[in-house]
C-alpha positions as CSV (number, residue, x, y, z in Angstrom):
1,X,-85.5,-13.9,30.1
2,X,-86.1,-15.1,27.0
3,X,-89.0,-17.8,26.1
4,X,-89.1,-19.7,22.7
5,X,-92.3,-18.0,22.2
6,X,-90.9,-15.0,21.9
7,X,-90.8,-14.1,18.1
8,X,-89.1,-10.3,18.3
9,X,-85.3,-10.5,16.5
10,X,-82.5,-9.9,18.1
11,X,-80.8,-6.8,18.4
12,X,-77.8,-9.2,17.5
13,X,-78.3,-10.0,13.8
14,X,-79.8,-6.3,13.0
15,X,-75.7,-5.2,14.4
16,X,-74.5,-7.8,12.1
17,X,-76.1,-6.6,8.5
18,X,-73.4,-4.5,7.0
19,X,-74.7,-1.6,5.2
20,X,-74.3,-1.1,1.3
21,X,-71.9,1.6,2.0
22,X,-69.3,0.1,3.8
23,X,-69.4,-2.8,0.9
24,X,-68.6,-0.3,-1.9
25,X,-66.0,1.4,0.7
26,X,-64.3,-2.4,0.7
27,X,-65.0,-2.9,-3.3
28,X,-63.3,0.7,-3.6
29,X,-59.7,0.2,-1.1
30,X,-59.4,-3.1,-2.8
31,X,-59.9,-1.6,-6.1
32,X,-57.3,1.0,-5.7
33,X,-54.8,-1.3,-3.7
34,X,-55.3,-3.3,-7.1
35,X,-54.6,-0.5,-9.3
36,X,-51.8,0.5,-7.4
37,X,-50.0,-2.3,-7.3
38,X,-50.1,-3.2,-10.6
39,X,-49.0,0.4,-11.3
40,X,-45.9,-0.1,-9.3
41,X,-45.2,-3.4,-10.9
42,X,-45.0,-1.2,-14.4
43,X,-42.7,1.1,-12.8
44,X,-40.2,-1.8,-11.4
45,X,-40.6,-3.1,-15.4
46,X,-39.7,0.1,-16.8
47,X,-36.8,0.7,-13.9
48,X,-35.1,-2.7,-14.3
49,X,-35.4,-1.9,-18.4
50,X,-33.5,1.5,-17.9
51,X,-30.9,-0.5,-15.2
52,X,-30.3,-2.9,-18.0
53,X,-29.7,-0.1,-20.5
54,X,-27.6,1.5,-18.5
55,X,-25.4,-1.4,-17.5
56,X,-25.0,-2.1,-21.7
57,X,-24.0,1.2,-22.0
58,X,-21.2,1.2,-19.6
59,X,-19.7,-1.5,-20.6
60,X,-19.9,-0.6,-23.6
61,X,-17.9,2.4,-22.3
62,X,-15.5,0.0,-20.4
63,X,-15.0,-1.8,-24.2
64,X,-14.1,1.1,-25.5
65,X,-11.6,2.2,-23.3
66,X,-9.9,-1.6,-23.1
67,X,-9.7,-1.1,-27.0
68,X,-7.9,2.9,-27.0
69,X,-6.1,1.6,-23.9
70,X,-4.7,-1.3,-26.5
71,X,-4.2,0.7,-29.2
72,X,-1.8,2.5,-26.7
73,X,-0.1,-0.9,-25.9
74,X,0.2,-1.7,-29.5
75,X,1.8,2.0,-30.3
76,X,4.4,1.6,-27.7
77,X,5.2,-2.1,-28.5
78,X,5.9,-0.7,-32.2
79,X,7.8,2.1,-31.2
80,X,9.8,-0.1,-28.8
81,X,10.8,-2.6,-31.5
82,X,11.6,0.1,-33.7
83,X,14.1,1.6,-31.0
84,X,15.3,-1.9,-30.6
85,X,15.5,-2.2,-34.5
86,X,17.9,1.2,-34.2
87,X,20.5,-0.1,-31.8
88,X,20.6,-3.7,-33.5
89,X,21.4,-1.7,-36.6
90,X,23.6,0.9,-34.8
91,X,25.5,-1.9,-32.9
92,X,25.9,-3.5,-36.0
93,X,27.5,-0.7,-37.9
94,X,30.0,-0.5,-34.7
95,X,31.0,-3.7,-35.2
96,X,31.7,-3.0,-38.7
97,X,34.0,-0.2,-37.8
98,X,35.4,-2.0,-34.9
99,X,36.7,-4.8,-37.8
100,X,37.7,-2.1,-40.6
101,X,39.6,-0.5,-37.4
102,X,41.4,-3.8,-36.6
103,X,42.3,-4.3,-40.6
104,X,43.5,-0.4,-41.0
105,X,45.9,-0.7,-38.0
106,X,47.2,-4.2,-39.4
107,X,47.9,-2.2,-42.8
108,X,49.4,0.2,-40.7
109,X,51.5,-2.0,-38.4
110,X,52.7,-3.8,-42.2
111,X,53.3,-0.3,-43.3
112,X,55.3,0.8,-40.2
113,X,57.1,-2.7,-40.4
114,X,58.4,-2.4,-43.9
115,X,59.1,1.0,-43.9
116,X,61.5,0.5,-40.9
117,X,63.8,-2.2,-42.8
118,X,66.9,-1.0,-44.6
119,X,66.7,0.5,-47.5
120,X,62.8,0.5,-47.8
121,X,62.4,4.1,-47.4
122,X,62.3,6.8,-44.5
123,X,61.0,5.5,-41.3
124,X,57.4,5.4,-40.1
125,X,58.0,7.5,-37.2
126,X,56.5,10.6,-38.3
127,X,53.1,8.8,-38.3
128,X,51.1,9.4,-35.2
129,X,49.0,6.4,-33.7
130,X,45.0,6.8,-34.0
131,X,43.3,7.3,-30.9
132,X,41.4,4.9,-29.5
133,X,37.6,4.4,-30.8
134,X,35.3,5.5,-28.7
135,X,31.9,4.2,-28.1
């Protein structure tokens, strides 16, 4: 037992003093726990830098291909109307010959007409038809 008189210390608080090299042990682990987390924070900075580049770049990529891609559209739109310029112009020109047709077998029919009468000269048989126009 223990009496209040009793002025030894306790083995207690002698167990509880830490010694000096377990402090600078802790002073060190933090230290480098420190350091390396403030290295990895760099290294997400630079990684989410680089991301970002990269992302610019391809859409930039992506740009560039909507632009060639419509410089493809605008080539075949031209070269469409310019086919559609060609048959309005071709269909045109048929109906041109389609009229000058109608008027040279009129002249003929007048022709074939006043040749058959009496006395206007030899008959218009000899003359053969034209075919028919073809498209």
């Amino acid at each position: 037992m223990v009496s209040a008189s009793n002025q030894r210390p306790e083995p207690i608080d002698a167990e509880m003093a830490m010694p000096t090299w377990l402090f600078w042990l802790q002073l060190g682990l933090s230290t480098t726990l420190a350091v390396l987390f403030v290295v990895m924070v760099v290294k997400t900075r630079q990684q989410s830098a680089s991301l970002r580049q990269l992302q610019d770049k391809v859409a930039g990529i992506e740009n560039s291909r909507a632009l060639d891609r419509t410089t493809a559209i605008e080539d075949q739109l031209r070269t469409t109307a310019e086919r559609l310029q060609s048959l309005e112009r071709q269909g045109a020109q048929t109906a041109g010959l389609a009229a000058e047709n109608a008027r040279l077998r009129q002249e003929i029919q007048a022709f074939d007409s006043s040749m058959g009468k009496p006395g206007g000269g030899t008959p218009a048989d000899d003359i053969a038809p034209l075919p028919p126009i073809k498209p």
